[in-house]
Kinemage of the C-alpha trace (Angstrom):
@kinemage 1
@onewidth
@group {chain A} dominant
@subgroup {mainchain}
@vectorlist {calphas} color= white
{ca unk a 1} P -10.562 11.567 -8.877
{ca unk a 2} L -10.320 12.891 -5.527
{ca unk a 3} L -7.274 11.384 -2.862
{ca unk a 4} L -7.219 11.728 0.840
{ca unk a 5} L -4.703 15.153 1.335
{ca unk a 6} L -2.590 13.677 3.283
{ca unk a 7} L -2.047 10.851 1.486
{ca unk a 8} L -1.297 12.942 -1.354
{ca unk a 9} L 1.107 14.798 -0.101
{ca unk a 10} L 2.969 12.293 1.111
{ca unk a 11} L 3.192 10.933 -2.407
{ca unk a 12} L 4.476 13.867 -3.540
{ca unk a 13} L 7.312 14.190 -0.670
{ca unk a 14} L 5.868 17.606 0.722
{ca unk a 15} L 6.015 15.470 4.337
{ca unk a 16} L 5.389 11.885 5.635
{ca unk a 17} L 1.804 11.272 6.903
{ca unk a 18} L 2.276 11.590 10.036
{ca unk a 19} L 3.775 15.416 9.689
{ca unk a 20} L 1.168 16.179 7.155
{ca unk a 21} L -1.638 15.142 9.801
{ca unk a 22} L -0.034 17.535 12.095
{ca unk a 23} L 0.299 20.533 9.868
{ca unk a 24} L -3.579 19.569 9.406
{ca unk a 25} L -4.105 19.867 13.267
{ca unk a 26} L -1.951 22.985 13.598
{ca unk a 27} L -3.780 24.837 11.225
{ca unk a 28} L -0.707 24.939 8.506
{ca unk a 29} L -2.568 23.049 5.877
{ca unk a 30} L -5.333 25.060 3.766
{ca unk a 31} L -7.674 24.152 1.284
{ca unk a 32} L -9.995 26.315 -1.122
{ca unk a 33} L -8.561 28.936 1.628
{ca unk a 34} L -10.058 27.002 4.599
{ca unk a 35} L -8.432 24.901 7.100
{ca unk a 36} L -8.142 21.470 5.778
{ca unk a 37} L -9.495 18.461 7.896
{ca unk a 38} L -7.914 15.127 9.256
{ca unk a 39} L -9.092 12.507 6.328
{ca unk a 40} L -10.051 15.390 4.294
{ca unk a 41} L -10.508 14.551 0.226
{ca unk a 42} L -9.213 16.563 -2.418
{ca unk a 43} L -9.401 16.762 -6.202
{ca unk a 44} L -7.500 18.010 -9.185
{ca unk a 45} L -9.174 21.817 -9.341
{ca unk a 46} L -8.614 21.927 -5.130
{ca unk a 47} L -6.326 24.451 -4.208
{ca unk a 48} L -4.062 23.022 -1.786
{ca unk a 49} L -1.529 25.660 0.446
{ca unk a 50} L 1.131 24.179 3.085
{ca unk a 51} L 2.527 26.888 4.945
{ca unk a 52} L 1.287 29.548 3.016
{ca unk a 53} L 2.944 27.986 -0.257
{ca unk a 54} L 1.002 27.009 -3.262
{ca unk a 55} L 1.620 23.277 -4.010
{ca unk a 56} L -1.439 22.471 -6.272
{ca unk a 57} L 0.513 22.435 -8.935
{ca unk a 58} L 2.916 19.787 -7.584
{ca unk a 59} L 0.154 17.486 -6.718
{ca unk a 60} L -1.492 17.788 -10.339
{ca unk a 61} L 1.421 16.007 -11.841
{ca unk a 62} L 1.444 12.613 -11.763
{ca unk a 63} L 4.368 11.066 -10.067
{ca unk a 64} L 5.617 8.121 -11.424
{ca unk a 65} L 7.329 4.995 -8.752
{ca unk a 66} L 10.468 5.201 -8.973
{ca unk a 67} L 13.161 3.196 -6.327
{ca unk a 68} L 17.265 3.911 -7.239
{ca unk a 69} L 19.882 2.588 -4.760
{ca unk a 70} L 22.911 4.980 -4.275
{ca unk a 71} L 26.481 4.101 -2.908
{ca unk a 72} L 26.761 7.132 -0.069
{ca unk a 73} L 30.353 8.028 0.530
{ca unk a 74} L 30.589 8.222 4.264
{ca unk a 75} L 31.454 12.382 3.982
{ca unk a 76} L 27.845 12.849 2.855
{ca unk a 77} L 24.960 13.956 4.667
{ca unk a 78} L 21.939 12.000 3.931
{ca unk a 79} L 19.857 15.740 3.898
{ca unk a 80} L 21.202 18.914 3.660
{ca unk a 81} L 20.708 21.133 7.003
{ca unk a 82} L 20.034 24.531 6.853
{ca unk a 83} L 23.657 26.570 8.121
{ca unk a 84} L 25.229 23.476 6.964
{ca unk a 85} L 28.474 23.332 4.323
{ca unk a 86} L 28.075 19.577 4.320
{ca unk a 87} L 27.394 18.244 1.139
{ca unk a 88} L 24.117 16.140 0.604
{ca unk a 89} L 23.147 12.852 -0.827
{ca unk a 90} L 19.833 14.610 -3.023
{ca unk a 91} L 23.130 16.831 -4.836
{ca unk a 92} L 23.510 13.794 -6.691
{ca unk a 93} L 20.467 12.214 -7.136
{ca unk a 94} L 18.739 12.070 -10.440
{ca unk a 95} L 16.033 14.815 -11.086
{ca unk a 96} L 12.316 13.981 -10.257
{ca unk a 97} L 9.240 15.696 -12.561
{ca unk a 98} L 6.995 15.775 -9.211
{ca unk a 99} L 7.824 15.072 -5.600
{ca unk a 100} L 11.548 14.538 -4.004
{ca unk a 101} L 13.136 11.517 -2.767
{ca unk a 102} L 12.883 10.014 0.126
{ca unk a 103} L 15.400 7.620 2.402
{ca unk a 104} L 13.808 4.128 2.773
{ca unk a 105} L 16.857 2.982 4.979
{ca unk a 106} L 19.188 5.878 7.151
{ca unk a 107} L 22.739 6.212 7.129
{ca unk a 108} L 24.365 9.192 8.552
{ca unk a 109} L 27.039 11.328 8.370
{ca unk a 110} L 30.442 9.164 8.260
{ca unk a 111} L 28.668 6.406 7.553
{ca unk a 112} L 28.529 4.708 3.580
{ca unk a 113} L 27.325 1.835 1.789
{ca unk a 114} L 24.145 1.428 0.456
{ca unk a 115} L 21.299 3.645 0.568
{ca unk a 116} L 17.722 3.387 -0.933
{ca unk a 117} L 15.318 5.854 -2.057
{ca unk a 118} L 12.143 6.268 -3.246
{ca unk a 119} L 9.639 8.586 -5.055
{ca unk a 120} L 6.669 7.279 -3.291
{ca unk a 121} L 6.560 8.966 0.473
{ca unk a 122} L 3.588 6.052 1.133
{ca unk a 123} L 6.137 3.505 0.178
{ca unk a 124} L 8.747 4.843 2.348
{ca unk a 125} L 6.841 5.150 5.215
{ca unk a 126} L 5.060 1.231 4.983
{ca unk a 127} L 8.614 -0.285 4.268
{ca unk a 128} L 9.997 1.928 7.349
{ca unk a 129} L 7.759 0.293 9.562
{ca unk a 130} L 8.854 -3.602 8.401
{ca unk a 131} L 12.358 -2.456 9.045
{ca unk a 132} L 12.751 -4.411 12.367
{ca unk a 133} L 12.447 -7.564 10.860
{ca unk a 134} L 14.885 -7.148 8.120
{ca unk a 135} L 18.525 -9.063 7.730
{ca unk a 136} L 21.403 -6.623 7.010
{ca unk a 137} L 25.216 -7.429 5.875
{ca unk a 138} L 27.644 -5.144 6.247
{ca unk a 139} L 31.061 -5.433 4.788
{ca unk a 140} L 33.823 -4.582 7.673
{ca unk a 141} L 37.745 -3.653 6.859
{ca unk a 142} L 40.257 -4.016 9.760
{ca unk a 143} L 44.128 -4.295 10.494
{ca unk a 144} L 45.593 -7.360 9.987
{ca unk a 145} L 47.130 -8.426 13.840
{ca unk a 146} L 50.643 -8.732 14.212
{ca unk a 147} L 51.969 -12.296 13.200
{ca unk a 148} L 52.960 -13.038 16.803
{ca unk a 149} L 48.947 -12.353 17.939
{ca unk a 150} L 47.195 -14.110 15.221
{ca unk a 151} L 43.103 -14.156 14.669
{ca unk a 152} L 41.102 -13.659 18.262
{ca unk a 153} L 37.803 -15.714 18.419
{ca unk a 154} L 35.066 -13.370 17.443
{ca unk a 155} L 31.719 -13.319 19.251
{ca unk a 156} L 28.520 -13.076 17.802
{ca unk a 157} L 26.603 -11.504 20.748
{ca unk a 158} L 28.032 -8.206 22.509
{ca unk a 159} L 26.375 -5.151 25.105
{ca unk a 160} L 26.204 -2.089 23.292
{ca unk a 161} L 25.070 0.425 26.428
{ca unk a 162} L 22.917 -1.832 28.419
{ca unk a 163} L 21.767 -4.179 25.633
{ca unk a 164} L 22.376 -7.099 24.174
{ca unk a 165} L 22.890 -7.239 19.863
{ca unk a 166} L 22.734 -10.482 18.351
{ca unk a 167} L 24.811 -10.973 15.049
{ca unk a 168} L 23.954 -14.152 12.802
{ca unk a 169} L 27.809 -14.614 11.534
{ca unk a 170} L 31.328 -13.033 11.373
{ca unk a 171} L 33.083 -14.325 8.430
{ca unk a 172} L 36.859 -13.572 7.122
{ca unk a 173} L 36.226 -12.994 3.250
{ca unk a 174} L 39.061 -11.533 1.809
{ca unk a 175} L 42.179 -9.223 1.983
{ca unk a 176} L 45.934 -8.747 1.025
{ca unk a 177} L 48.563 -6.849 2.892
{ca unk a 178} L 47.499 -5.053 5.850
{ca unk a 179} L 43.962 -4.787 5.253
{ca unk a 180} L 41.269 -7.813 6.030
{ca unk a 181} L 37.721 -7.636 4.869
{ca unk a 182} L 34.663 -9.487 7.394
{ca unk a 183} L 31.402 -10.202 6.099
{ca unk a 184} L 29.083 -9.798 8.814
{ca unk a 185} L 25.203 -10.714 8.739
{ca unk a 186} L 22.521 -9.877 11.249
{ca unk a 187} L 18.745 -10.821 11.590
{ca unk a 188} L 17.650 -7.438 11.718
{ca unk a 189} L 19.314 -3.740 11.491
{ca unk a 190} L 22.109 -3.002 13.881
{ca unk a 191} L 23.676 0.083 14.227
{ca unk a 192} L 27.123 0.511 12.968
{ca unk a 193} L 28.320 1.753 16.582
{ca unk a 194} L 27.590 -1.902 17.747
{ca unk a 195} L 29.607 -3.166 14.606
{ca unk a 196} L 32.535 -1.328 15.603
{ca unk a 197} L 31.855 -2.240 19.205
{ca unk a 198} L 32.110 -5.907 17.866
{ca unk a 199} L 35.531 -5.599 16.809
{ca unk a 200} L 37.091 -3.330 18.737
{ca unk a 201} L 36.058 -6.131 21.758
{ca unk a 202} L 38.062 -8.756 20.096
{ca unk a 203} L 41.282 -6.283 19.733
{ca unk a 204} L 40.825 -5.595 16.035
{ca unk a 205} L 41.079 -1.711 14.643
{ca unk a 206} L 38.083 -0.964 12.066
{ca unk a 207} L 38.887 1.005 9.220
{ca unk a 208} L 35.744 0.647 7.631
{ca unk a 209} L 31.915 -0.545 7.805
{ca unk a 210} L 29.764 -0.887 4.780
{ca unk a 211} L 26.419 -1.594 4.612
{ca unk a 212} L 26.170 -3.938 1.692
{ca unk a 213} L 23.026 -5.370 2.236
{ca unk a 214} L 19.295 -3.818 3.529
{ca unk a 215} L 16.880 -6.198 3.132
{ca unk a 216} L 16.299 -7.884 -0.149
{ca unk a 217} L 18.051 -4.892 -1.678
{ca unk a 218} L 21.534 -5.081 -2.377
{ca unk a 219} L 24.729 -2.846 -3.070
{ca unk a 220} L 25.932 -3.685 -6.611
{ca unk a 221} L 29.458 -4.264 -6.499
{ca unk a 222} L 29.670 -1.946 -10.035
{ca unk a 223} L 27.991 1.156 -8.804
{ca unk a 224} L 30.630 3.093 -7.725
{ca unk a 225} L 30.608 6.004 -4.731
{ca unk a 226} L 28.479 8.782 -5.377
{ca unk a 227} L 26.865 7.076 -8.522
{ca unk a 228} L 22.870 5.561 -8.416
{ca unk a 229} L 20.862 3.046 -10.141
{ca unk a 230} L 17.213 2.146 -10.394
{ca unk a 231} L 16.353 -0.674 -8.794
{ca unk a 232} L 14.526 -3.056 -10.587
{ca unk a 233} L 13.008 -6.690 -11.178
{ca unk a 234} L 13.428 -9.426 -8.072
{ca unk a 235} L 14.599 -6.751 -5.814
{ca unk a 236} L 12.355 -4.240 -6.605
{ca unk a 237} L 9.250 -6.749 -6.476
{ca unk a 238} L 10.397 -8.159 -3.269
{ca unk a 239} L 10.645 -4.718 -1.600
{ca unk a 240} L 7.279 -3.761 -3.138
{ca unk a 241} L 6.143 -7.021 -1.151
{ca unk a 242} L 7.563 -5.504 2.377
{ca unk a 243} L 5.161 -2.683 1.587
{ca unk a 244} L 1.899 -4.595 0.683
{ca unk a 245} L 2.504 -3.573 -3.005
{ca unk a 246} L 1.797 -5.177 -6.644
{ca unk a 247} L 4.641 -6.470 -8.725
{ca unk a 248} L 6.121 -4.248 -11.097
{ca unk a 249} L 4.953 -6.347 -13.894
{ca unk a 250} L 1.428 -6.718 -12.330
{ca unk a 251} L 0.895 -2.821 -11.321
{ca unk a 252} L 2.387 -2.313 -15.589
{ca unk a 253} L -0.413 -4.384 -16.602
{ca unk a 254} L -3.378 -2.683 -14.755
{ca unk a 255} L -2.004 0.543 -15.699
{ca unk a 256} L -1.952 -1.031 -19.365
{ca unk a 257} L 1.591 -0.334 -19.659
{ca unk a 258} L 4.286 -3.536 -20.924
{ca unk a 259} L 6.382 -4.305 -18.099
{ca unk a 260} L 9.456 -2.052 -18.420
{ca unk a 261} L 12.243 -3.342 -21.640
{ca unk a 262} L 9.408 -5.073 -23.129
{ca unk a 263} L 7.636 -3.112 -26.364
{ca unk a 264} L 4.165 -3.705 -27.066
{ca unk a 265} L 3.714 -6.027 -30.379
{ca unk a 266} L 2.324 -3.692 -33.231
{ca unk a 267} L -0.845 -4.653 -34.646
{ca unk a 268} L -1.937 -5.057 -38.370
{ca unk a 269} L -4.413 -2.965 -39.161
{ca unk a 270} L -7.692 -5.418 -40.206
{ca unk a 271} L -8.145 -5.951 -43.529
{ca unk a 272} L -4.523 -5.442 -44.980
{ca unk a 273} L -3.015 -7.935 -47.114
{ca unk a 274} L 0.553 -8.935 -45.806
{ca unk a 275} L 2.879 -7.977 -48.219
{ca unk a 276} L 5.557 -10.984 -49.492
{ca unk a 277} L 9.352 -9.612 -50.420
{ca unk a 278} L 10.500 -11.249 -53.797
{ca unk a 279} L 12.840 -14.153 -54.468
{ca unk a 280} L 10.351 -16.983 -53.424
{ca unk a 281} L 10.001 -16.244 -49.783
């Protein structure tokens, strides 16, 4: 069955369409040893060279769709640089058989919470561009104010360098001692700069922001830093949705596989007698 190329190597995480399409252009891309072509198809016996590296072989196995959510400690890259002693997220990630992961959502350096990745470089890239319209909560520790200053009124619209960033509420959750947790909710993702911003207008010293929430996805509150989990049923199916995708239980049965932690009944062969245990029964 033959895929467009640079479809297919987006699925495999060699590059997102859009770089793939300009390898193509540039002449990086080669296939059968000729210069591939913008919308070009390809087949399993295609040979297929990106920068004068074989990846046939990559694109031969069959990736399967996998989504995990991983609690980034803010000391962790979210790629590894080149030159860089940083560690990265993808040092802890599980292994892959074909393909690498990919960031649905971005969090950078010094930043932690929770982070979503995929298998599927096509399902990246069509979630990426719903992003704008998706609610985010983050989960915001700050100094308690002296006793003599008490709570200041918090806003829910600042000016972060020129513009305006709307948040939906600023809530007091929890907190003993010194320390006081905020839940704060916005219609669509904010940076954490503005978060800070938010506080720091109304007097308060941020010792921490936590993205808890991205999307319909979010952070369990058992998955400890450093540690990921695959993401499955509601979540999963909703986030599928964001990218015009099947449910995980519909795309199991067209590929004639049981939804996942459900085992296929065994069938008796035709023909057999059931056989009856003793004692009456």
């Amino acid at each position: 069955m033959e895929e467009r190329l640079h479809k297919l190597l987006a699925q495999h995480g060699i590059g997102s369409r859009r770089q793939v399409e300009a390898w193509i252009r540039e002449g990086r891309v080669l296939v059968n040893g000729k210069p591939a072509g913008i919308g070009q198809r390809v087949g399993p016996r295609d040979r297929v060279i990106v920068d004068g590296r074989d990846v046939s072989k990559r694109l031969a196995v069959r990736s399967e769709l996998r989504v995990i959510v991983y609690h980034k400690p803010s000391g962790e890259m979210s790629r590894s640089r080149e030159g860089d002693d940083r560690s990265g997220v993808e040092d802890r990630l599980p292994s892959l058989r074909a393909g690498r992961w990919l960031p649905v959502n971005s969090l950078a350096f010094g930043e932690d919470g929770l982070l979503i990745l995929t298998s599927d470089g096509t399902l990246a890239s069509a979630i990426r561009r719903n992003a704008e319209t998706l609610p985010v909560e983050f989960r915001v520790r700050v100094l308690k104010p002296r006793d003599d200053e008490g709570w200041p009124d918090m806003l829910l619209e600042i000016d972060v360098e020129g513009e305006p960033v709307q948040f939906t509420a600023v809530e007091r959750i929890e907190g003993a001692g010194t320390n006081v947790w905020f839940r704060v909710t916005a219609d669509q993702p904010v940076r954490r700069g503005a978060v800070r911003a938010l506080f720091d207008g109304a007097g308060l010293k941020v010792s921490r922001v936590m993205l808890v929430k991205w999307g319909p996805v979010a952070l369990p509150r058992d998955l400890p830093r450093g540690r990921s989990r695959d993401l499955e049923g509601p979540e999963l199916d909703a986030l599928l949705a964001l990218a015009g995708r099947a449910k995980t239980q519909e795309r199991a049965r067209a590929a004639g596989r049981p939804p996942r932690g459900k085992k296929p009944a065994r069938s008796r062969p035709p023909g057999r007698p059931t056989a009856r245990r003793s004692g009456g029964r």
